[in-house]
C-alpha positions as CSV (number, residue, x, y, z in Angstrom):
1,X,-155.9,33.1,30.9
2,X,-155.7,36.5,30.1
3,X,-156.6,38.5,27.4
4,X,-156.8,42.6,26.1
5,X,-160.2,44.5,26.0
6,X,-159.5,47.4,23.7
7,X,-161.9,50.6,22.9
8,X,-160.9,52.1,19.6
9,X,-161.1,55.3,17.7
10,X,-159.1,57.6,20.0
11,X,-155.5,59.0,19.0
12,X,-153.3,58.8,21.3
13,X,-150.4,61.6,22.2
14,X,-147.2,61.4,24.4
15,X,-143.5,59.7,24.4
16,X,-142.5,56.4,24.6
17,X,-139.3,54.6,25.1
18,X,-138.2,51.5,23.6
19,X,-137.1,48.5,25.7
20,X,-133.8,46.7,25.2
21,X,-133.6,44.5,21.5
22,X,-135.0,41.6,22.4
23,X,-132.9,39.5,19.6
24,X,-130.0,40.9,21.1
25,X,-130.5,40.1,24.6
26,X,-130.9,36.5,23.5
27,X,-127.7,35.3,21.8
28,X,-125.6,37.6,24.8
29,X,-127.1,35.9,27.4
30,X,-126.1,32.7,25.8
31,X,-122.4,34.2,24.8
32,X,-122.3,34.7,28.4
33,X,-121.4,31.1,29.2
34,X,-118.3,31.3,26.8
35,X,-116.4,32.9,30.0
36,X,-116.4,32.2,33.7
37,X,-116.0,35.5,34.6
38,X,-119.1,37.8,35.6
39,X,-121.1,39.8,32.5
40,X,-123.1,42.3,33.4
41,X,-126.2,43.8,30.8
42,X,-127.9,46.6,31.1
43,X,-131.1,47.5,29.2
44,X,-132.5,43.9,29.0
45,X,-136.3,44.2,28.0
46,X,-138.5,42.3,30.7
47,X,-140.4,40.2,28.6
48,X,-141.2,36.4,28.4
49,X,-139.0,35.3,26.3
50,X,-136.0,36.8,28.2
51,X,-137.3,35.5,31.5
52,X,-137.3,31.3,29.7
53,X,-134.0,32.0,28.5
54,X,-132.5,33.3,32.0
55,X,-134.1,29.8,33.2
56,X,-132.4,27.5,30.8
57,X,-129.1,29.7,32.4
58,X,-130.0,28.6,35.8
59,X,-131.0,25.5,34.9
60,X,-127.1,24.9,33.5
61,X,-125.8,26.2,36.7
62,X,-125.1,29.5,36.1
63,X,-125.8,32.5,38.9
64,X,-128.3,35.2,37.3
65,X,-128.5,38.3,40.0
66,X,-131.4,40.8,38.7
67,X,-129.6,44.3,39.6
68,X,-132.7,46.2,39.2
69,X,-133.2,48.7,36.7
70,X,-133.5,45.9,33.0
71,X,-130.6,44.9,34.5
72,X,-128.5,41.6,35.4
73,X,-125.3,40.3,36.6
74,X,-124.7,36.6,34.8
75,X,-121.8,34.0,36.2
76,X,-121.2,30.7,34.9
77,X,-118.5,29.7,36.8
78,X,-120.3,26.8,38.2
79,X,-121.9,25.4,35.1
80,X,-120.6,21.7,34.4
81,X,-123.6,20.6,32.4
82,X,-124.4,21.1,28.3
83,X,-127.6,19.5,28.2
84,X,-130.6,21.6,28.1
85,X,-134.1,20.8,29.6
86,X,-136.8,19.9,26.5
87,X,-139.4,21.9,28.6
88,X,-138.0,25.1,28.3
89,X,-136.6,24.4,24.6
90,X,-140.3,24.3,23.8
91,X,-140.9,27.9,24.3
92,X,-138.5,30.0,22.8
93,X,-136.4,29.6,19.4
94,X,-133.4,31.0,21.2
95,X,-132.9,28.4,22.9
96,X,-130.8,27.0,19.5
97,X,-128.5,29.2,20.2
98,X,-127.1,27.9,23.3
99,X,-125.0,25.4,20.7
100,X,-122.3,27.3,19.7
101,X,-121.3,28.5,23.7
102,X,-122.0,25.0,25.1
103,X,-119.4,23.9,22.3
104,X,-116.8,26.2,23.2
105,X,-117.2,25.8,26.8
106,X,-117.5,21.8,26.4
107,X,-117.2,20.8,23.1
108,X,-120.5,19.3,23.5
109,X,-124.4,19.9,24.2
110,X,-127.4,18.6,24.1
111,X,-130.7,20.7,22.5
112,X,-133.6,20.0,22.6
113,X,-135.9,20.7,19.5
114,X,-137.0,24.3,20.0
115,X,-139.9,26.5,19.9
116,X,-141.2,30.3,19.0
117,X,-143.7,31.5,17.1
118,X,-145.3,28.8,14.5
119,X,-144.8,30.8,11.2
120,X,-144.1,28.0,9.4
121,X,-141.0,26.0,9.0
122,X,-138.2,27.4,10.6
123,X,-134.8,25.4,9.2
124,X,-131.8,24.8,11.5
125,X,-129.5,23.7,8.6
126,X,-127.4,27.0,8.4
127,X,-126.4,26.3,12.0
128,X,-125.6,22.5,11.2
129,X,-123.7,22.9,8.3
130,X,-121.7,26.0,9.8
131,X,-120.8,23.7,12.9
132,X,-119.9,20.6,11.0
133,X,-117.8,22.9,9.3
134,X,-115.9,23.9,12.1
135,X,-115.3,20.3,13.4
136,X,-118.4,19.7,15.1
137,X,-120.2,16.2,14.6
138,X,-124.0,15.8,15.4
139,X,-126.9,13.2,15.5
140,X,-130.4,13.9,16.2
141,X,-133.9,12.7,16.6
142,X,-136.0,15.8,17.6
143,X,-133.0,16.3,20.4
144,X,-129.6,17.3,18.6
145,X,-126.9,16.1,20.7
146,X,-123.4,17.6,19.2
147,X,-119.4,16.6,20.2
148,X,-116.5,18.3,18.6
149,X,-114.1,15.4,19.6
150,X,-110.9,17.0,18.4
151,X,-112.3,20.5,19.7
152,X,-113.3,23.3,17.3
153,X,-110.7,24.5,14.3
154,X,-111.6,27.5,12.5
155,X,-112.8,26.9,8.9
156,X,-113.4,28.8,5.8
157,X,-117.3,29.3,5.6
158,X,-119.9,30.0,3.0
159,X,-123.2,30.4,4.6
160,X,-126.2,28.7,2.9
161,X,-128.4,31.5,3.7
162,X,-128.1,34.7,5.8
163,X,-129.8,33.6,9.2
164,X,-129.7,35.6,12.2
165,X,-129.5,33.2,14.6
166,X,-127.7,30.5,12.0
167,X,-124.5,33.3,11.9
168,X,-125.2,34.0,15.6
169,X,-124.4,30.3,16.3
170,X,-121.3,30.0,14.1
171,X,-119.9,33.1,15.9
172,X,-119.7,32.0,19.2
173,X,-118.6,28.5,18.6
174,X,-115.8,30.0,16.5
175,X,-114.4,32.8,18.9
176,X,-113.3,30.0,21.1
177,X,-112.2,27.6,17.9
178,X,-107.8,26.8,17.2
179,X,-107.0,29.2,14.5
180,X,-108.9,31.4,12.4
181,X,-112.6,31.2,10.8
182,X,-113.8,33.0,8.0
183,X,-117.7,33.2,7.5
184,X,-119.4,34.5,4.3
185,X,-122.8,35.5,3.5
186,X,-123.6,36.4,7.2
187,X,-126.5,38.2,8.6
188,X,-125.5,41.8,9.6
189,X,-128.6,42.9,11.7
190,X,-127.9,45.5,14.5
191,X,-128.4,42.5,16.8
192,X,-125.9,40.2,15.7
193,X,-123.4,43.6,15.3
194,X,-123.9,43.7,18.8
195,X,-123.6,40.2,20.2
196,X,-119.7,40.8,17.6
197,X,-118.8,44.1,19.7
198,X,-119.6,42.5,23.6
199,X,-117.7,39.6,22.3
200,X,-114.4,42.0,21.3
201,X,-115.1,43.8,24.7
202,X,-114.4,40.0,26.3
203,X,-111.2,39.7,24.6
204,X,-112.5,38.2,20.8
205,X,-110.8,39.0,17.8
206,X,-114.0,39.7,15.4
207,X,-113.1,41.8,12.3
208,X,-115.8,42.9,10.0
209,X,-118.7,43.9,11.9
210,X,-121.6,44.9,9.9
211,X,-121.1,43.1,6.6
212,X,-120.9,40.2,5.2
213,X,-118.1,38.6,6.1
214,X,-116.5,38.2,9.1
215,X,-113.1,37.1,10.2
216,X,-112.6,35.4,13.5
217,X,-109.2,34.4,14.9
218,X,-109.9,32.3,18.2
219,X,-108.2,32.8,21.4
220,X,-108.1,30.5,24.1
221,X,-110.2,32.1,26.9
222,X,-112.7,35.1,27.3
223,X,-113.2,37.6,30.2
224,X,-116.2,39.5,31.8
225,X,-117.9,42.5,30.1
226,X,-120.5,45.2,30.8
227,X,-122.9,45.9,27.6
228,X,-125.7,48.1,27.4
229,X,-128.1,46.6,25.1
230,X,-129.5,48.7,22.3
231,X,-133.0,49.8,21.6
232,X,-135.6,47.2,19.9
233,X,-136.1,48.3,16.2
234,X,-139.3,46.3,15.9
235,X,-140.7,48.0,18.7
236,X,-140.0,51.7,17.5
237,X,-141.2,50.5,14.1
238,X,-144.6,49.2,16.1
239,X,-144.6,52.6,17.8
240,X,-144.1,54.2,14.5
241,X,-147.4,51.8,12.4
242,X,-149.5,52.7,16.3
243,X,-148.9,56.6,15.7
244,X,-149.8,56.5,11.9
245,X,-152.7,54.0,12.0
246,X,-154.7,56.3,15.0
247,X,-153.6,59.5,13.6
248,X,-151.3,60.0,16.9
249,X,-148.6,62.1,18.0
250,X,-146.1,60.4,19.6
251,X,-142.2,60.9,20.0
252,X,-140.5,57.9,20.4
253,X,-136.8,58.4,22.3
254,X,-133.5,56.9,21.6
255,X,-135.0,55.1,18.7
256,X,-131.7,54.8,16.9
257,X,-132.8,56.4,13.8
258,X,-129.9,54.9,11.9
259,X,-131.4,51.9,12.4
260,X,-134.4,52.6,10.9
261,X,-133.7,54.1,7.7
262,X,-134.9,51.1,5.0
263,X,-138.1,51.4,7.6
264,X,-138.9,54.2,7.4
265,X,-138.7,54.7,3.7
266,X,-141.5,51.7,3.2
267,X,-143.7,54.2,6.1
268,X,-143.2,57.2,3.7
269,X,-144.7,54.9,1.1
270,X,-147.4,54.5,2.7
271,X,-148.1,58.4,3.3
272,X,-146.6,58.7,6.7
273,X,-143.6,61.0,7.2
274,X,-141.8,60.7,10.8
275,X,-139.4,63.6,11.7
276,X,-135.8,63.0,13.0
277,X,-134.7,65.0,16.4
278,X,-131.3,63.7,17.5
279,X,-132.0,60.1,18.5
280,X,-135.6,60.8,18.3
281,X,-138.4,60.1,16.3
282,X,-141.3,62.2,15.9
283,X,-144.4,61.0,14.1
284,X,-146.9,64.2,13.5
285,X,-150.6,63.8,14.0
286,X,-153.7,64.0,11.2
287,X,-151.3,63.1,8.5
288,X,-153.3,62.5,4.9
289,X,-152.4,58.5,4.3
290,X,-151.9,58.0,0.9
291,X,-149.9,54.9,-0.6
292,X,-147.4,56.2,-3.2
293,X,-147.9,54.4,-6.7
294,X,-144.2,53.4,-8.5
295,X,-143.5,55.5,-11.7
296,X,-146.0,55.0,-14.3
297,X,-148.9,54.8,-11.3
298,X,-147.7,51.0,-11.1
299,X,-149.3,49.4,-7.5
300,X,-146.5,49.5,-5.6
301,X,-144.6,46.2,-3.5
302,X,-143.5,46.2,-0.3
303,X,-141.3,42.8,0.5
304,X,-138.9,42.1,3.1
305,X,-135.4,41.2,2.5
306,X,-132.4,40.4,4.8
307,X,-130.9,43.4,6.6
308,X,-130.8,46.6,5.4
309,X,-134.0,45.5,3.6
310,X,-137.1,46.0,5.4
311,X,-137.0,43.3,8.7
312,X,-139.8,40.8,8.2
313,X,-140.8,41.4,11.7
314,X,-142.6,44.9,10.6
315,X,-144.7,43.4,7.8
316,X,-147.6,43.0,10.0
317,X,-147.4,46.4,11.6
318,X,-147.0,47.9,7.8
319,X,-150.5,46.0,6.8
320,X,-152.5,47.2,9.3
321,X,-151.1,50.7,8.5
322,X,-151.9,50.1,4.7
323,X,-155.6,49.6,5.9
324,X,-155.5,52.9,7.0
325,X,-153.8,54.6,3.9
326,X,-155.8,56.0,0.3
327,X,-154.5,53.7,-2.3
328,X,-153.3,49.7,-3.1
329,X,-149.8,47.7,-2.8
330,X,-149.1,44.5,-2.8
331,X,-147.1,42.8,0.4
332,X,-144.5,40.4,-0.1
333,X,-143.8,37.9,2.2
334,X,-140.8,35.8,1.0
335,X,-139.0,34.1,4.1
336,X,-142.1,32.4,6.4
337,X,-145.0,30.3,4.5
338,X,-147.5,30.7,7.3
339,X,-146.8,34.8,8.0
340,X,-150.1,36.0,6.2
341,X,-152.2,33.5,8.0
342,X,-153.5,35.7,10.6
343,X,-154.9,37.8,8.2
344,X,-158.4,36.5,8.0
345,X,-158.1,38.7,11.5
346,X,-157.9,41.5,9.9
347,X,-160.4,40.7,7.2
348,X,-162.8,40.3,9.8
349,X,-162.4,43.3,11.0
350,X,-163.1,45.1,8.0
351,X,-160.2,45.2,5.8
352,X,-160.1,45.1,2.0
353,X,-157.6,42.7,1.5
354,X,-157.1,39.6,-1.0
355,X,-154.6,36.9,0.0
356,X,-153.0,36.1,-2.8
357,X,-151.1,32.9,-1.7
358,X,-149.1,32.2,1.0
359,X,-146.6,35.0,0.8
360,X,-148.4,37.8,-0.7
361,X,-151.3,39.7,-0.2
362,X,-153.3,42.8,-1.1
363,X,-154.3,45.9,0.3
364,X,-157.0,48.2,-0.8
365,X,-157.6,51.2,1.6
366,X,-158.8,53.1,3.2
367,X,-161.0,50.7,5.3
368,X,-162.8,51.7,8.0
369,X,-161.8,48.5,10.9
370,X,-164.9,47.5,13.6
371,X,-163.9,46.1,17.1
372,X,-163.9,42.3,16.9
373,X,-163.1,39.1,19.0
374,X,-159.6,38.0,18.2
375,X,-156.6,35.6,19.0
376,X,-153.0,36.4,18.6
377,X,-150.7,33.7,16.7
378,X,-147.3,35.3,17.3
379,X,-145.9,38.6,18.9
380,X,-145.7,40.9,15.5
381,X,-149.6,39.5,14.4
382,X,-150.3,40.5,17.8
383,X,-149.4,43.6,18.5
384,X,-150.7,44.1,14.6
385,X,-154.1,43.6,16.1
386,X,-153.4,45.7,18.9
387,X,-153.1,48.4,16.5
388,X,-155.7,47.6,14.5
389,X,-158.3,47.3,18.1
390,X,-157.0,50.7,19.0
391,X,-157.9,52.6,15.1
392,X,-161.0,50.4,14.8
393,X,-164.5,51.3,16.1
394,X,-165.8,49.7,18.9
395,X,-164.6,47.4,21.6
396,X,-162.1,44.5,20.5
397,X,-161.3,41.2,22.6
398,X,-157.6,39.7,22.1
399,X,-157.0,36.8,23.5
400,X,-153.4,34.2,24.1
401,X,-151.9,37.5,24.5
402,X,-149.1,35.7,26.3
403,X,-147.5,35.3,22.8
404,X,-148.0,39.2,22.7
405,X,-146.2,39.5,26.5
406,X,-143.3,37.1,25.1
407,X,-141.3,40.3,22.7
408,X,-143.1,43.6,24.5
409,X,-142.5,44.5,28.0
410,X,-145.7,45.9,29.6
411,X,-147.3,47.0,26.1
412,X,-150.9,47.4,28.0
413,X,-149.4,50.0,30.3
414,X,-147.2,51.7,28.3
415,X,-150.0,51.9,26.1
416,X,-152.0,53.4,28.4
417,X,-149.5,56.6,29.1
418,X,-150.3,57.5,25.6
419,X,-153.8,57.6,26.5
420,X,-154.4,54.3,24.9
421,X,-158.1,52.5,26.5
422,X,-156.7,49.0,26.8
423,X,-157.2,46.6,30.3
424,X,-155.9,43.6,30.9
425,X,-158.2,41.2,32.0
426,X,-158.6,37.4,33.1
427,X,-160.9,35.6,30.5
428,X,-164.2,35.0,32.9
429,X,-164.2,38.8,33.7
430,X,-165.6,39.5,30.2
């Protein structure tokens, strides 16, 4: 087992480049089987996740070629089954998504119940109702085996709530369904924009990309594609939280500012200003952390909300930035009942914070952290206490930092370019 031994209270100066989205490269590699011609992507982050969902691929048959580079070459000419193996299901939530291709492709398949981080119950209902919906007839008992026995007709759909992966499913059983499908209330996160574009570029007929409805008319077969996937937001906001929490310089490249702009303004309410260069971000050094009150010197709330709001996945890394920051405000959790749990962590470590319930808590800083022996839960509370080892004093143990190694590729070494004192070690080394 390995785990991160961390020395704090050093800044840290240099550039950094984000790896691919990861919650892009998820739902395309599963679009993938909706053609049997080759698709090739480019930018796909090396990470755990990835690498269990490229199995469940070649499990089904298909031919994954890595070209080098973050990048593969993915045939599924030669798949001919739609059941997936309950062993892999069990790591990774993306593995729900194979339902929608292995619908079109079949018109049925066979998942198992599937896992990801455990931050409290993750519903599968949007994806249910949205299939049912489009002629799709399922039973289940911890393994969800579905049949479209007259094949998949477009529908007019109302969404129950805006999930990511919930629209993600509905869009690429419907790209292959007879006639056209309407889907309201969608999610519109960069990541399911882009699994909507690679789709067109195979020959679907996806109108409204980037709100809240979109309008799919089916066609009868897809084609192969090249798509470069775009950068990981969460990880240029985590680069972003690093930089501000150890007083850092650090320019991030090809961050994709525009994707960042709800982001950054809940930073800048925390006292750190980040500077625009192009595609850049810049985040200064020795910047004066104060948390800006609302009008009348109100404590300020910082909540997350579906896209543009500010992505739950950067809650954590805002937190342990508040710790750092002159001032109170109050954190809002609203989507995931166990999110806040791993901050008794943090409270360890020094912070003045006071869990309200479990969706909200306060923070009063500055607080000055103390190295500490941790655990990670899930990758964002994990690299949240990354950042927190590296701004607190002393020498901090994490360990079950393969949760941490399933969303960021290489974080120990690319830390370590910025000057960052973090090893990787086996567990009976320390």
């Amino acid at each position: 087992m390995e785990q991160f031994v961390i020395e704090g209270g050093h800044a840290l100066s240099g550039t950094v480049v984000p790896a691919g989205n990861k919650n892009a490269a998820q739902p395309l590699l599963a679009a993938t089987l909706l053609t049997d011609e080759p698709v090739v992507l480019k930018n796909v982050p090396n990470i755990g996740d990835i690498a269990v969902i490229v199995e469940i691929l070649r499990d089904l048959g298909a031919e994954v070629r890595d070209s080098g580079d973050h990048g593969m070459t993915i045939c599924t000419r030669d798949v001919h089954k739609s059941v997936l193996r309950a062993d892999l299901c069990r790591k990774v939530r993306g593995s729900f998504m194979f339902a929608g291709p292995l619908l079109g492709r079949f018109g049925k398949a066979t998942i198992p119940r599937p896992g990801g981080d455990r931050i409290g119950r993750r519903r599968v209902d949007t994806h249910l109702i949205a299939l049912e919906e489009l002629g799709v007839r399922f039973h289940t008992n911890h393994i969800y085996d579905f049949k479209a026995p007259r094949g998949l007709v477009g529908a007019d759909i109302f969404l129950d709530e805006r999930s990511v992966t919930g629209t993600e499913n509905a869009v690429m059983a419907a790209v292959l369904a007879r006639g056209t499908t309407i889907l309201s209330n969608v999610a519109s996160e960069p990541h399911v924009q882009e699994l909507c574009l690679m789709l067109n570029s195979m020959g679907a007929q996806i109108s409204g990309i980037g709100t809240n409805e979109l309008v799919i008319d089916g066609v009868s077969r897809l084609r192969g594609t090249t798509h470069t996937i775009g950068p990981d937001y969460m990880e240029v906001g985590s680069f972003i939280g690093l930089a501000g929490a150890t007083n850092s310089e650090i320019r991030i490249v090809n961050a994709a500012p525009k994707n960042m702009r709800k982001s950054l303004m809940v930073f800048r309410r925390l006292g750190l200003d980040v500077e625009v260069d192009g595609q850049d971000i810049v985040v200064p050094p020795f910047q004066k952390l104060e948390i800006m009150p609302d009008v009348g010197d109100a404590i300020p709330r910082i909540d997350n909300d579906p896209w543009p709001g500010f992505p739950p996945d950067l809650m954590s890394i805002a937190i342990v930035l508040a710790t750092q920051a002159r001032g109170t405000v109050l954190f809002f959790e609203k989507m995931f009942e166990q999110r806040m749990y791993w901050l008794d962590r943090l409270i360890d470590m020094g912070a003045k914070i006071v869990i309200c319930d479990p969706h909200r808590a306060v923070v009063v800083g500055p607080s000055k952290l103390y190295g500490e022996h941790l655990s990670s839960p899930d990758i964002r509370a994990g690299m949240a206490l990354i950042i927190a080892a590296l701004c607190a004093e002393g020498q901090s143990v994490i360990r079950n930092i393969e949760q941490i190694d399933r969303g960021y590729e290489q974080i120990d070494t690319r830390l370590r370019s910025l000057g960052a004192r973090i090893q990787r070690v086996m567990a009976e080394e320390q």
